[in-house]
N, CA, C and O atoms as a GROMACS GRO file, in nm:
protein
  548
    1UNK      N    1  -4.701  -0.014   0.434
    1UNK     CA    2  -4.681  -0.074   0.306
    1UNK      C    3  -4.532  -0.106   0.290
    1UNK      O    4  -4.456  -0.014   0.320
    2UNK      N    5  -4.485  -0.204   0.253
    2UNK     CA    6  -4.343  -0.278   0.220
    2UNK      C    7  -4.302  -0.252   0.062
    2UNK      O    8  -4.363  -0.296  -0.036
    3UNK      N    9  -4.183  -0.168   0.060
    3UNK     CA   10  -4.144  -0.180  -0.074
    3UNK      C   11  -4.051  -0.275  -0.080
    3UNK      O   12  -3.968  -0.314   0.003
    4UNK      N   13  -4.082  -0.311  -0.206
    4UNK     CA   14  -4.004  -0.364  -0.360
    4UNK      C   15  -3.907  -0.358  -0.338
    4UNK      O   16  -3.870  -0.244  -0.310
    5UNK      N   17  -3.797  -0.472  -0.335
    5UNK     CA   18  -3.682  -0.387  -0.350
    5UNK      C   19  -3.691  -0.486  -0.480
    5UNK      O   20  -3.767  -0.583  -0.484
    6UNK      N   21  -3.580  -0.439  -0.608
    6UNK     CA   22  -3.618  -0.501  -0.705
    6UNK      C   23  -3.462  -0.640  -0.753
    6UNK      O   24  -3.341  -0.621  -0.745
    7UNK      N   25  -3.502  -0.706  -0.776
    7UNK     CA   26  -3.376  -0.862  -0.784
    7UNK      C   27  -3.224  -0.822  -0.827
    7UNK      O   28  -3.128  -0.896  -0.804
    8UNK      N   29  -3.215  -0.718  -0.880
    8UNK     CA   30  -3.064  -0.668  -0.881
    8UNK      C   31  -3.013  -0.578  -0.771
    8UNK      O   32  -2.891  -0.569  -0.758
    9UNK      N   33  -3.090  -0.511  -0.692
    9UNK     CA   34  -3.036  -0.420  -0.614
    9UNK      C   35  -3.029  -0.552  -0.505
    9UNK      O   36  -2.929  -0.538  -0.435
   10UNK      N   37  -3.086  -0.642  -0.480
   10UNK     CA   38  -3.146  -0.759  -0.357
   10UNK      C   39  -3.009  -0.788  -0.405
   10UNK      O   40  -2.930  -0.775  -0.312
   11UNK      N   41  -2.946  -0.825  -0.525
   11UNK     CA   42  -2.834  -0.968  -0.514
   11UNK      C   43  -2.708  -0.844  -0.511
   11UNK      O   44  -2.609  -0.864  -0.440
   12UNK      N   45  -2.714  -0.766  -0.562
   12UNK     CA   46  -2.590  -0.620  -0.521
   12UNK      C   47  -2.568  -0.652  -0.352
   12UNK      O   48  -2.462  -0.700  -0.310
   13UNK      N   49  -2.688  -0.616  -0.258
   13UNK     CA   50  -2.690  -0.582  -0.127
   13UNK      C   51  -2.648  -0.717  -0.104
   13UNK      O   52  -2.531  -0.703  -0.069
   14UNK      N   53  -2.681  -0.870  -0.103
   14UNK     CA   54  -2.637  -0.948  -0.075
   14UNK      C   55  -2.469  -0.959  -0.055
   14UNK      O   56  -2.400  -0.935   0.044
   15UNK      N   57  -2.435  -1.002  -0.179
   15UNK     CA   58  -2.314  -0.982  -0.223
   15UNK      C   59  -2.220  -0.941  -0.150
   15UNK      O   60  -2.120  -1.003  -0.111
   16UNK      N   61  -2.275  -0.757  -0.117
   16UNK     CA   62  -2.227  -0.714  -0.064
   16UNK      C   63  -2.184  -0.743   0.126
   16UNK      O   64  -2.086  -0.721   0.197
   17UNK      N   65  -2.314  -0.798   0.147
   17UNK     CA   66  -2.303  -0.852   0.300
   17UNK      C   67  -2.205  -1.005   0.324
   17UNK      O   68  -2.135  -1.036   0.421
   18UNK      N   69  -2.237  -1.091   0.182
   18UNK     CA   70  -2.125  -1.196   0.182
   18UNK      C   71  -1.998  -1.125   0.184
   18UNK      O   72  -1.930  -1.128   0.286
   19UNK      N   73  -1.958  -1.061   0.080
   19UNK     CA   74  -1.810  -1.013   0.124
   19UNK      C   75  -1.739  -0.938   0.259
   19UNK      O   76  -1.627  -0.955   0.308
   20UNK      N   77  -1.839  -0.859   0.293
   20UNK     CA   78  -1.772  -0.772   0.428
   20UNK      C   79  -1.797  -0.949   0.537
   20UNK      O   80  -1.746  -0.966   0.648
   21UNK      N   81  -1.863  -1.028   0.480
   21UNK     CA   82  -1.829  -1.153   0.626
   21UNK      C   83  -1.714  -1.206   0.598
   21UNK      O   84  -1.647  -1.250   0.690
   22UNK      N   85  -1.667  -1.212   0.467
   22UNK     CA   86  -1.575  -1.325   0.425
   22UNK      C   87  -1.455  -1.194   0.451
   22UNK      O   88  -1.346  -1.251   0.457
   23UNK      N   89  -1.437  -1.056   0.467
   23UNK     CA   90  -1.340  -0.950   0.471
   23UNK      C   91  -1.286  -0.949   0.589
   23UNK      O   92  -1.182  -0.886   0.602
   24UNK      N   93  -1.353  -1.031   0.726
   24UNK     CA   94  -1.355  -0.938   0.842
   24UNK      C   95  -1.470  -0.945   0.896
   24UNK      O   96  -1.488  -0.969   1.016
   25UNK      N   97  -1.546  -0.927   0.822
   25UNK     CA   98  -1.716  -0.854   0.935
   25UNK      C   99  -1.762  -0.935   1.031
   25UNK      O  100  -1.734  -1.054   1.040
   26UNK      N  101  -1.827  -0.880   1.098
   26UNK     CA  102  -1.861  -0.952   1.181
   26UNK      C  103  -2.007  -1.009   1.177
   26UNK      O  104  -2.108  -0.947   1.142
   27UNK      N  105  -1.999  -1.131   1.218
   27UNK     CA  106  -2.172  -1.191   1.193
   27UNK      C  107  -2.293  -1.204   1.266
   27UNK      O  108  -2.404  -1.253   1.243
   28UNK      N  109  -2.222  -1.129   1.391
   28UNK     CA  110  -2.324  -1.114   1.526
   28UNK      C  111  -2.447  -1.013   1.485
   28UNK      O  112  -2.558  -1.009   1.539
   29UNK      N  113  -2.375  -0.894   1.324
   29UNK     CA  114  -2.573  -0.823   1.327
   29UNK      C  115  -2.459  -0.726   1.349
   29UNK      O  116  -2.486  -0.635   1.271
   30UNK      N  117  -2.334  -0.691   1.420
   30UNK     CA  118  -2.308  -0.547   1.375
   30UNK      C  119  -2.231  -0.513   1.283
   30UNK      O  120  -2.169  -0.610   1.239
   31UNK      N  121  -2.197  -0.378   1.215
   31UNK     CA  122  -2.152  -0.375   1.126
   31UNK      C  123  -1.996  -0.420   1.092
   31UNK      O  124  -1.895  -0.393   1.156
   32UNK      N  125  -2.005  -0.466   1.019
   32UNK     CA  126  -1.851  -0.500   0.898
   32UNK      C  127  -1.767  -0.397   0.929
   32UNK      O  128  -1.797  -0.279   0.941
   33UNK      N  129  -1.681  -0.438   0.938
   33UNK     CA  130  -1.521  -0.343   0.945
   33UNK      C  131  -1.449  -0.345   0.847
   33UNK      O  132  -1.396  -0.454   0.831
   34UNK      N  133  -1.417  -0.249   0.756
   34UNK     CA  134  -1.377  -0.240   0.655
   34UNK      C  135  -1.230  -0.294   0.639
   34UNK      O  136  -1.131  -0.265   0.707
   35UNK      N  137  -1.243  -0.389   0.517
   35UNK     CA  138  -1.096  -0.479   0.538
   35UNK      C  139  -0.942  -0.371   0.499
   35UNK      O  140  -0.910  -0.263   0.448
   36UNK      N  141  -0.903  -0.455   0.544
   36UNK     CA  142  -0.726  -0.365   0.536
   36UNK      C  143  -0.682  -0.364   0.403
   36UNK      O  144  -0.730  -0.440   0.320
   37UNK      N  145  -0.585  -0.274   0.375
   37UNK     CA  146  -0.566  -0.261   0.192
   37UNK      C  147  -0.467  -0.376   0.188
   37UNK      O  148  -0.399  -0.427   0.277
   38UNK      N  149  -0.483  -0.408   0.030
   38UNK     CA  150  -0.411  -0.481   0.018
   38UNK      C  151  -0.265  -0.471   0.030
   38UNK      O  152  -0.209  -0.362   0.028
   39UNK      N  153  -0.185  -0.611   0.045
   39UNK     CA  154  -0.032  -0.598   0.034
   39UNK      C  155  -0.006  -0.560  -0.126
   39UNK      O  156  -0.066  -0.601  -0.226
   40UNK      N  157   0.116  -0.455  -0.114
   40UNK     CA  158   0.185  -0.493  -0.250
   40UNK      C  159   0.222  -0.567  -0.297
   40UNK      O  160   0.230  -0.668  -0.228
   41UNK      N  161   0.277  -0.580  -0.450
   41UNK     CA  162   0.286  -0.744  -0.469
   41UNK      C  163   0.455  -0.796  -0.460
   41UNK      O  164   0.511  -0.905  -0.468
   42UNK      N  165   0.501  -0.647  -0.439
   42UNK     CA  166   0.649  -0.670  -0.396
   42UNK      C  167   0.685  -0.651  -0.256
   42UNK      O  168   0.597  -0.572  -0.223
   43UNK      N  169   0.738  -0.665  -0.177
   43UNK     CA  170   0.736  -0.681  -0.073
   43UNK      C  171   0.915  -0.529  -0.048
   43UNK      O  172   1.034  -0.522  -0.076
   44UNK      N  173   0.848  -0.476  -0.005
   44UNK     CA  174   0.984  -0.334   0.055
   44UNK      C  175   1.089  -0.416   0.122
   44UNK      O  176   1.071  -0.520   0.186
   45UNK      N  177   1.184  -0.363   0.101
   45UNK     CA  178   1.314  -0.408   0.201
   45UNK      C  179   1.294  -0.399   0.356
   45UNK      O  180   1.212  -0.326   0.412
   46UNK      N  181   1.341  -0.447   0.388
   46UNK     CA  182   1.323  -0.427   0.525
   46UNK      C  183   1.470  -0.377   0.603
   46UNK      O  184   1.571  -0.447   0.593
   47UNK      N  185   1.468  -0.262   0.673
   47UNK     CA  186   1.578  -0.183   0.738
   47UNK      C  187   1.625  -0.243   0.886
   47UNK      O  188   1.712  -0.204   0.963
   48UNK      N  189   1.538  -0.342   0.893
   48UNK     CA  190   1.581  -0.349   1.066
   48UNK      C  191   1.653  -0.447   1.086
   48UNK      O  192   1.712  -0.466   1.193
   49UNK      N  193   1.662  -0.551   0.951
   49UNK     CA  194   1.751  -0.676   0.936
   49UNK      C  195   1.897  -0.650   0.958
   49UNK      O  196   1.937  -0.547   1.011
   50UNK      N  197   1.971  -0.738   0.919
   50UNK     CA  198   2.110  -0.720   0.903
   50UNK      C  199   2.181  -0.833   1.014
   50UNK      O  200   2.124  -0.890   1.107
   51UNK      N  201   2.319  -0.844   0.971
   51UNK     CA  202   2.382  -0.766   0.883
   51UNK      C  203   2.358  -0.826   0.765
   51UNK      O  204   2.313  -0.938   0.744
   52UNK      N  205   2.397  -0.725   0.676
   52UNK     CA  206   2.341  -0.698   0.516
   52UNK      C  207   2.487  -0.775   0.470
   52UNK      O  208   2.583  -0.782   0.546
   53UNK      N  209   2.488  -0.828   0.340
   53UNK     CA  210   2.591  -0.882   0.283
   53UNK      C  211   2.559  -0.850   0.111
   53UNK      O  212   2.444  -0.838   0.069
   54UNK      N  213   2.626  -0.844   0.062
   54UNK     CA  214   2.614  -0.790  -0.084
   54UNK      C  215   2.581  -0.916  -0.159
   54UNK      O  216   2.524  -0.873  -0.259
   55UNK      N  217   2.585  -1.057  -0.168
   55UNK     CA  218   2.555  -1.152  -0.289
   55UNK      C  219   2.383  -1.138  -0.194
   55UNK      O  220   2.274  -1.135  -0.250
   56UNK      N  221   2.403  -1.134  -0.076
   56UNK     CA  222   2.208  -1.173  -0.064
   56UNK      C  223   2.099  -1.051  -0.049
   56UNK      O  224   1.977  -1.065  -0.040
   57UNK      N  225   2.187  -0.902  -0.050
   57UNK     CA  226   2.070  -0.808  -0.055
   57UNK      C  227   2.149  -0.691  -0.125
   57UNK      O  228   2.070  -0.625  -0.193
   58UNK      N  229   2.254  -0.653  -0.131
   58UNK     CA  230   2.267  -0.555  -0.178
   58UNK      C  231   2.287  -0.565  -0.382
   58UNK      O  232   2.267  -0.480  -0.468
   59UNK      N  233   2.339  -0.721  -0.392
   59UNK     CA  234   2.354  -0.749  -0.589
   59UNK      C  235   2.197  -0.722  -0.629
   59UNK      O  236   2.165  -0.641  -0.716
   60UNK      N  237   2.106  -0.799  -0.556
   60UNK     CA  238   1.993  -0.783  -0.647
   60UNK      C  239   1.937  -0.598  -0.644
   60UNK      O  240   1.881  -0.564  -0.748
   61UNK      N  241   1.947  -0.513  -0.560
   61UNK     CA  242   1.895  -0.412  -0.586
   61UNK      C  243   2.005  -0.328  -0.686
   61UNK      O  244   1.958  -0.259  -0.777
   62UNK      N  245   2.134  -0.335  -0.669
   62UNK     CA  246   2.194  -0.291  -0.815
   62UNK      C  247   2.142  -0.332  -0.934
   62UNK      O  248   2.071  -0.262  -1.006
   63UNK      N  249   2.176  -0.448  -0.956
   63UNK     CA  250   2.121  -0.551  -1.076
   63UNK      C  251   1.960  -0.523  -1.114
   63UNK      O  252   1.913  -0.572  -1.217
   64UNK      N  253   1.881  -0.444  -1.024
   64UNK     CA  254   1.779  -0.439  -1.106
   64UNK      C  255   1.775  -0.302  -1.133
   64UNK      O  256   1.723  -0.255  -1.234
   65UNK      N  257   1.839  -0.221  -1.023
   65UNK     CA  258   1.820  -0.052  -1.049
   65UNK      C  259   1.959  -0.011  -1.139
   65UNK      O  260   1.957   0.074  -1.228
   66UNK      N  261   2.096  -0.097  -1.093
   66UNK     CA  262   2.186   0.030  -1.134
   66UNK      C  263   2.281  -0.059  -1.266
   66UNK      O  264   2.374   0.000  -1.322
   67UNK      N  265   2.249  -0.192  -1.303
   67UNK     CA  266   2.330  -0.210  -1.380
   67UNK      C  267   2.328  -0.202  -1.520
   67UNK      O  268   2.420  -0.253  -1.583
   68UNK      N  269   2.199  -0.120  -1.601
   68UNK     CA  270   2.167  -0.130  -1.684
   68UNK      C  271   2.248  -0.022  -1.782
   68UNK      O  272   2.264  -0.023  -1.904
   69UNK      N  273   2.301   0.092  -1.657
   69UNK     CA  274   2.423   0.184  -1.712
   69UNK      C  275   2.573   0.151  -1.643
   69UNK      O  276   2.674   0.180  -1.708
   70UNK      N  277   2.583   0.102  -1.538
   70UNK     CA  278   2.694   0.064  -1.498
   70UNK      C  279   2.699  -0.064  -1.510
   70UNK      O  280   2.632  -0.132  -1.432
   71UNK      N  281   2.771  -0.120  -1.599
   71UNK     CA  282   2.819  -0.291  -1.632
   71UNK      C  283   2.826  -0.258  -1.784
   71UNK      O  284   2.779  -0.174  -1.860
   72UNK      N  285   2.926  -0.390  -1.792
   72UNK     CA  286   2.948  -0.380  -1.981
   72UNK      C  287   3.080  -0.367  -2.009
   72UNK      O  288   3.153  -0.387  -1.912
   73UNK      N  289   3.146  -0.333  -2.135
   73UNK     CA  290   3.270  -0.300  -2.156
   73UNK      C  291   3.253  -0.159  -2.188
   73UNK      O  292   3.343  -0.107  -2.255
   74UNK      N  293   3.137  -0.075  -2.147
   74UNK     CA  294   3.193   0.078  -2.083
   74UNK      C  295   3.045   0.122  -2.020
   74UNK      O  296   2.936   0.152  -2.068
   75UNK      N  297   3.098   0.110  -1.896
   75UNK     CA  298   3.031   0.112  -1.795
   75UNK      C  299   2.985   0.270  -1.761
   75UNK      O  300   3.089   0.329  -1.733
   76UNK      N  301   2.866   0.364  -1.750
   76UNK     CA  302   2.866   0.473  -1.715
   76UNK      C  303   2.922   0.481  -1.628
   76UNK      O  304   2.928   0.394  -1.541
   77UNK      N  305   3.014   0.652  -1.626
   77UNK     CA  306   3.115   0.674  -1.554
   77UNK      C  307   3.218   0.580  -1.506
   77UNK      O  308   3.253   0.573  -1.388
   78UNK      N  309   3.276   0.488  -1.628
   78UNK     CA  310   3.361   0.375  -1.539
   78UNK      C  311   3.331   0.314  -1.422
   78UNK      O  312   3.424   0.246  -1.379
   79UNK      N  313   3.236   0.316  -1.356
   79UNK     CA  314   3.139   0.268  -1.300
   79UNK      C  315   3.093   0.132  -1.311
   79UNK      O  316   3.013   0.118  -1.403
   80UNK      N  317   3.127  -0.004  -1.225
   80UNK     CA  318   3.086  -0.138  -1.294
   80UNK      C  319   3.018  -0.186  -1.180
   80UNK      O  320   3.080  -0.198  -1.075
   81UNK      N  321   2.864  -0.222  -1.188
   81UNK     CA  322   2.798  -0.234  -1.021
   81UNK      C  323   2.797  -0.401  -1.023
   81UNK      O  324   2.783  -0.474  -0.925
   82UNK      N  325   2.814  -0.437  -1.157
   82UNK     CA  326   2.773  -0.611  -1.180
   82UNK      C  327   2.838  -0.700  -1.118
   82UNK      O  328   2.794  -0.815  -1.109
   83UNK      N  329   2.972  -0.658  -1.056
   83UNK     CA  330   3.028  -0.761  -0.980
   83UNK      C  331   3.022  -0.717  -0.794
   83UNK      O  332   2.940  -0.653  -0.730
   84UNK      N  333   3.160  -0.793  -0.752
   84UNK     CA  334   3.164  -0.707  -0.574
   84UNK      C  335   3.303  -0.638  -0.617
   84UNK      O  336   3.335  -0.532  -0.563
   85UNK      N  337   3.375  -0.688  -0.701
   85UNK     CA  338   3.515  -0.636  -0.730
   85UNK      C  339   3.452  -0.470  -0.748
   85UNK      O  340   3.471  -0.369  -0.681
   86UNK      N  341   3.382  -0.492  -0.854
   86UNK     CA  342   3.340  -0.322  -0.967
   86UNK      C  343   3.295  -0.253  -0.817
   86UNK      O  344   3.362  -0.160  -0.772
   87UNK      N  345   3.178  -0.305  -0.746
   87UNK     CA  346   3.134  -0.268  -0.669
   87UNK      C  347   3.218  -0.180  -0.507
   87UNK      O  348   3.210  -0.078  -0.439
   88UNK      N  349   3.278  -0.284  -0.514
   88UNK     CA  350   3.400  -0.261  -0.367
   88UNK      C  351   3.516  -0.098  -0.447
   88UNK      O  352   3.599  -0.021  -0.398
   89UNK      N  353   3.465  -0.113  -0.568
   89UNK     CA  354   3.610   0.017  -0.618
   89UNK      C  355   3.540   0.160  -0.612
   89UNK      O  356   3.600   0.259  -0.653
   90UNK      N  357   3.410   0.168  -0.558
   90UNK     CA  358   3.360   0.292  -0.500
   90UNK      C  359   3.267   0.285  -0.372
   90UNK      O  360   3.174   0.363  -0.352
   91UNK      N  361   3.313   0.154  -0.262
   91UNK     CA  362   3.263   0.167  -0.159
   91UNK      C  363   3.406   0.120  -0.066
   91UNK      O  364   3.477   0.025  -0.101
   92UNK      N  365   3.432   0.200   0.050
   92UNK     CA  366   3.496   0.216   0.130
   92UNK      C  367   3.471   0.122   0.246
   92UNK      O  368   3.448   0.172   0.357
   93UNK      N  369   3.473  -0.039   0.227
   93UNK     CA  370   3.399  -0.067   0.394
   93UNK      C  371   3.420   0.021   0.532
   93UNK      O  372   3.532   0.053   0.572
   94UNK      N  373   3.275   0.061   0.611
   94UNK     CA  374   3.305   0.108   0.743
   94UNK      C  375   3.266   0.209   0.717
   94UNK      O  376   3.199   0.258   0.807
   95UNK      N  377   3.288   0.329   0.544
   95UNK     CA  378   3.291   0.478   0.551
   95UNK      C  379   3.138   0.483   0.497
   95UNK      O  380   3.092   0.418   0.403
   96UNK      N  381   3.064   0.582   0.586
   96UNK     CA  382   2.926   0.580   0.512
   96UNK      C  383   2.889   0.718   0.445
   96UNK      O  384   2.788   0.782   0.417
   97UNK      N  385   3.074   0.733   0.429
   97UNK     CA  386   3.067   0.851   0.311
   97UNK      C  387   3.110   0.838   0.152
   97UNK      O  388   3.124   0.918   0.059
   98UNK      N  389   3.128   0.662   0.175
   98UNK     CA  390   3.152   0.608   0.045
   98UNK      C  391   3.066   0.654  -0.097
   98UNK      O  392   2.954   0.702  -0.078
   99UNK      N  393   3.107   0.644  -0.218
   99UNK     CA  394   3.094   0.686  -0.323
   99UNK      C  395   2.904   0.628  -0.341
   99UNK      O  396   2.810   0.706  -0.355
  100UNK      N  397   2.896   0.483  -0.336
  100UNK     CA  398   2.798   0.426  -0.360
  100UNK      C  399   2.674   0.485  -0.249
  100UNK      O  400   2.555   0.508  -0.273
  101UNK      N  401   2.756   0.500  -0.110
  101UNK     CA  402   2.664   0.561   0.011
  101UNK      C  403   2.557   0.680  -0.046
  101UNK      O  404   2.438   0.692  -0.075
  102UNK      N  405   2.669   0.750  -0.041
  102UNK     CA  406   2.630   0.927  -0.110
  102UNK      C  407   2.506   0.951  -0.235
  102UNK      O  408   2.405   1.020  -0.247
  103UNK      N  409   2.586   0.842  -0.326
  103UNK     CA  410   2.508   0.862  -0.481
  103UNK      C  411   2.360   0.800  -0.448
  103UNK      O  412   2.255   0.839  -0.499
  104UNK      N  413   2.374   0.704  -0.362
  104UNK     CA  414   2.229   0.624  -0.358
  104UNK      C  415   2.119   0.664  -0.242
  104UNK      O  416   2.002   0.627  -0.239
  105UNK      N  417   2.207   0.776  -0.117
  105UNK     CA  418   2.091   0.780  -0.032
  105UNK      C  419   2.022   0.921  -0.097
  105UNK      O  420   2.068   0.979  -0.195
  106UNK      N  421   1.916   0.959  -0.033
  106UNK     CA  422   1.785   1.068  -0.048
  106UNK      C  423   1.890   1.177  -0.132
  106UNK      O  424   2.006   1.195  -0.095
  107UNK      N  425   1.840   1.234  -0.229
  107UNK     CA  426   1.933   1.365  -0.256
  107UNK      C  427   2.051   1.327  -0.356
  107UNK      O  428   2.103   1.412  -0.429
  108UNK      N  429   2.091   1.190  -0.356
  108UNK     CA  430   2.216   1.194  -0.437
  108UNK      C  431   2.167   1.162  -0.541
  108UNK      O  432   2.052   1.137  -0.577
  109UNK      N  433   2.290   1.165  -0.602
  109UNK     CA  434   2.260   1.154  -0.784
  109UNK      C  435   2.222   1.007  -0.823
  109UNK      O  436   2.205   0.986  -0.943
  110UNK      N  437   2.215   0.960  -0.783
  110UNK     CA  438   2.161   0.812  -0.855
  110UNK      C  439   2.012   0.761  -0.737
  110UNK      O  440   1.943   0.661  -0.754
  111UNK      N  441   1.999   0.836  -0.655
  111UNK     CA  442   1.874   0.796  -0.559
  111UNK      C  443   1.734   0.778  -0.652
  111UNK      O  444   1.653   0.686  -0.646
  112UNK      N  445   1.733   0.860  -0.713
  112UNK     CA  446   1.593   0.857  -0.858
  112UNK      C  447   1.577   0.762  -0.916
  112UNK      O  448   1.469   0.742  -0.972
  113UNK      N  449   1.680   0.670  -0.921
  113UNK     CA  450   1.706   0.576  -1.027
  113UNK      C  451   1.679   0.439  -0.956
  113UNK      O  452   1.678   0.330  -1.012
  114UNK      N  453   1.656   0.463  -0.817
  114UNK     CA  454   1.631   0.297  -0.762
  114UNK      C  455   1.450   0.268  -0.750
  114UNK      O  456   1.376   0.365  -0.740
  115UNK      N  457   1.421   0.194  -0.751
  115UNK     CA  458   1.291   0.140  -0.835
  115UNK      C  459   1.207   0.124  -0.665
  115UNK      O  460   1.280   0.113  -0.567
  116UNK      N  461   1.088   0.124  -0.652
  116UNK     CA  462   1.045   0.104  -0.525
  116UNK      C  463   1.083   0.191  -0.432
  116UNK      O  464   1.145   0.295  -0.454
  117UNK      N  465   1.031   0.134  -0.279
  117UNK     CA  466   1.117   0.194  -0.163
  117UNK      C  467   1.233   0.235  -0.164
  117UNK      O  468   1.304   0.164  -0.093
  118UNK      N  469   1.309   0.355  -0.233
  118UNK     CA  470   1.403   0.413  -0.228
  118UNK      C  471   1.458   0.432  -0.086
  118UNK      O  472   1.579   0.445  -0.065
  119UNK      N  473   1.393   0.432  -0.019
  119UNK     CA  474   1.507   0.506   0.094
  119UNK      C  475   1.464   0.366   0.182
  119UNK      O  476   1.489   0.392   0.299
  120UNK      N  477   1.420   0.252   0.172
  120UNK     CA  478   1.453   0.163   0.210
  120UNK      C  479   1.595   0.078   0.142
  120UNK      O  480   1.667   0.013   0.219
  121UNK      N  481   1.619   0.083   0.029
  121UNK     CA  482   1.683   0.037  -0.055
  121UNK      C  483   1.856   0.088  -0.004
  121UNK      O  484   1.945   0.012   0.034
  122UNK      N  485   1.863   0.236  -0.019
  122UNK     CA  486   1.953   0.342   0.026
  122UNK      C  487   1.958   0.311   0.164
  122UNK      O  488   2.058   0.342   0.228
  123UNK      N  489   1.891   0.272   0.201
  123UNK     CA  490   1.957   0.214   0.366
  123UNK      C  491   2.014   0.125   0.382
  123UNK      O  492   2.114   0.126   0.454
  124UNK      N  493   1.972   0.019   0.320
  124UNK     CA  494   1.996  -0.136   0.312
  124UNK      C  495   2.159  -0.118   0.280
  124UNK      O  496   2.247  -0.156   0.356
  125UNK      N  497   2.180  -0.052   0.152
  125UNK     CA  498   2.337  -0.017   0.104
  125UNK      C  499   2.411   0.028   0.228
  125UNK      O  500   2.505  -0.031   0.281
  126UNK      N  501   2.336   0.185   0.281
  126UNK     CA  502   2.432   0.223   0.374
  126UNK      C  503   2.460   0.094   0.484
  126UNK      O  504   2.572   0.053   0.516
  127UNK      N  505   2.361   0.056   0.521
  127UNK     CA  506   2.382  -0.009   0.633
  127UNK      C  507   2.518  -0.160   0.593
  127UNK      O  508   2.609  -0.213   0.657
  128UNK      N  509   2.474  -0.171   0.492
  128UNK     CA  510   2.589  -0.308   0.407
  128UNK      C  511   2.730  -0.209   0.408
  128UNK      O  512   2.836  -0.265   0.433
  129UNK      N  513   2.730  -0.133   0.395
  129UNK     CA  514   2.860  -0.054   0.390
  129UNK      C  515   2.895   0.002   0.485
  129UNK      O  516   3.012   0.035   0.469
  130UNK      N  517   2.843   0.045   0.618
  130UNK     CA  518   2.907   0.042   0.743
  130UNK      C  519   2.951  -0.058   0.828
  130UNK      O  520   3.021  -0.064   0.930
  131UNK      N  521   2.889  -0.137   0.756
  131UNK     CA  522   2.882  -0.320   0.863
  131UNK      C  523   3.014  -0.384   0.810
  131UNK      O  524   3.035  -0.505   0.822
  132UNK      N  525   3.115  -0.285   0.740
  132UNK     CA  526   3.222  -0.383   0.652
  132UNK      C  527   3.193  -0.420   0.565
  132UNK      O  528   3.249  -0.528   0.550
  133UNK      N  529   3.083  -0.380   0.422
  133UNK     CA  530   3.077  -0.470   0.328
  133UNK      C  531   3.063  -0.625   0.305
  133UNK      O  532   3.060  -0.655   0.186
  134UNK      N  533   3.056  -0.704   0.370
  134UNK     CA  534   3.062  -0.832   0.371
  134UNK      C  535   3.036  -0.856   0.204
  134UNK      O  536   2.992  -0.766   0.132
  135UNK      N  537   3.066  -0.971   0.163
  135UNK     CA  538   3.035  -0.992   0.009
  135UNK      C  539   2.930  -1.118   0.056
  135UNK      O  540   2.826  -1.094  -0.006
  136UNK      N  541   2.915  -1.205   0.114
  136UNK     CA  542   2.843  -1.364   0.174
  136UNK      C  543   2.872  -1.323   0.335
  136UNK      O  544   2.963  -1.283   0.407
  137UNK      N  545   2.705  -1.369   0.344
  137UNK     CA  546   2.672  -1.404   0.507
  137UNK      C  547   2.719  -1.524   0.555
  137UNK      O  548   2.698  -1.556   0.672
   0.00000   0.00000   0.00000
């Protein structure tokens, strides 16, 4: 005897077999391979680039993480991240024991405060600040 299956569970199971084809699956009859997660919709820094220059990777991650207390006409801790001038007066090109180095990688005091991939971000800096700072590539 053949059961029933009943018109909502039939167009559920369908459905379901259209998507794992349109995901990936395969249509030969064996099973679907479950598709890959999605991308985020921001995309992480990437560490392996370089060299890093401050107007094309290192302004925008201040400017979105650190200038909202440092910039202004009183800048936390005298502290001004909004320009390369403000910026260059607590990074040392070459030293990757500079002020900005320290505060921003894993552990320092301002590392909490960068938005996303933190320790992609904190690299990107260190690495811009051992490479000489460049201000333009």
């Amino acid at each position: 005897m053949r059961k029933r299956v009943s018109a909502p569970l039939a167009s559920v199971a369908f459905a379901a077999a259209v998507l794992a084809a349109g995901c990936g699956g395969q249509s030969s009859g064996s099973p679907a391979s479950p598709a890959s997660p999605t991308p985020t919709s921001t995309p992480a820094p990437t560490t392996t680039g370089g060299p890093y220059a401050y107007v094309q990777d290192v302004q925008p991650i201040l400017a979105s993480d650190c200038t909202r207390c440092h910039s202004g006409s009183k800048p936390s801790a005298g502290i001004d991240l909004s320009t390369y001038a403000g910026t260059m007066r607590v990074v040392s090109a070459g030293n990757a024991n500079s002020t900005l180095v320290v505060a921003s990688s894993a552990g320092g005091a301002m590392n909490g405060y960068l938005s996303g991939d933190r320790a992609g971000k904190a690299e990107i800096i260190r690495q811009w600040v051992v490479s000489g700072a460049p201000e333009k590539r």
